[in-house]
N, C-alpha and C positions, 0 to 999 in steps of 0.2 A: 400786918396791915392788910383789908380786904382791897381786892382788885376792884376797879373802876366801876366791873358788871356786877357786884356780890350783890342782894339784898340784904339791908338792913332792920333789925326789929324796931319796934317803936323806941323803947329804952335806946338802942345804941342814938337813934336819930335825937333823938330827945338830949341827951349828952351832948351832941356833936354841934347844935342846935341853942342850945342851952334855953331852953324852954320846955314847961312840962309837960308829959304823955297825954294829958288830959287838954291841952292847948293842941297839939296838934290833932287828937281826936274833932277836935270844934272846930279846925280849919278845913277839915274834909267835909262838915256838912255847908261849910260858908264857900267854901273853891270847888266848883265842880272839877276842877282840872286835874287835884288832887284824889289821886286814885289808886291808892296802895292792894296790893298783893294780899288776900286775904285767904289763911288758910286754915282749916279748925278754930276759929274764933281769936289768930295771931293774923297782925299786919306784916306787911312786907315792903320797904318802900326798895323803886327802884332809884339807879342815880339820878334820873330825871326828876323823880318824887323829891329828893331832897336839894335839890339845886334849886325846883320850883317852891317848895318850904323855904330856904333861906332867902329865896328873892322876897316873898307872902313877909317874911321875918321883918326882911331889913325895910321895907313898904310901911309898916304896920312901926316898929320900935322905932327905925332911924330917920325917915322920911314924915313920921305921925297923918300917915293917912290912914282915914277910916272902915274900914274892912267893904263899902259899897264902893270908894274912892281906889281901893286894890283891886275888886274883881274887875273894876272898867278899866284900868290899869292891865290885867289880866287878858281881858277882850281886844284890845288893841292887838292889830297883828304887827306892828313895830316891836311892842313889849315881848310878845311868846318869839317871836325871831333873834332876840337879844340874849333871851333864855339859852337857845341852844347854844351858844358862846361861852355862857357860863360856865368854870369849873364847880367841882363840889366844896362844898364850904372844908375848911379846915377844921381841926379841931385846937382849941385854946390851947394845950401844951404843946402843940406844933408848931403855933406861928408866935408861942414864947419862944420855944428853943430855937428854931429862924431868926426869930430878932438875937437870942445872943449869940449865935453864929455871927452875924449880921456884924455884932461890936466886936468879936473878937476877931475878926478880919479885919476892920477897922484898925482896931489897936496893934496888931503885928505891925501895919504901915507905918508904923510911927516906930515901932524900934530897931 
């Protein structure tokens, strides 16, 4: 597993993310705020880049506001202050295997 500080390529973020390379390409010209590591024509996000991705994420899928409705979301200094609180998203086989951790703690208590 990478450390907190590693840089991530698009693909990994794109995985972690569950959205495609080519969506978060489009998020970079819609968020100025997003502003990956770019080196010989590979990105790089940092953990900040993907913390402010899955907030953009969950704004955009969970919340259904419309990408002018997230960058003023974005501008708000309550919003980028909240950010820094944020952990980095999980990844889907993580917080499956957390959850059956989760039941098999559970069920010990009961035998």
């Amino acid at each position: 597993m990478k450390s907190e500080n590693a840089y991530r390529t698009i693909a990994e973020v794109s995985e972690l993310l569950q959205v495609q390379p080519s969506v978060l390409r489009f998020w970079e010209t819609q968020f100025k705020q997003v502003k990956p590591l770019k080196r010989m024509g590979r990105r790089y996000y940092s953990t900040e880049d993907v913390v402010l991705l899955a907030r953009i994420r969950d704004l955009l899928y969970k919340d259904f506001l419309t990408i002018k409705g997230v960058q003023k979301r974005l501008a708000s200094p309550d919003d980028v202050q909240s950010l820094s609180h944020e952990k980095m998203p999980r990844r889907p086989e993580d917080a499956f295997l957390a959850e059956i951790s989760d039941i098999k703690e559970e069920l010990a208590e009961y035998i």
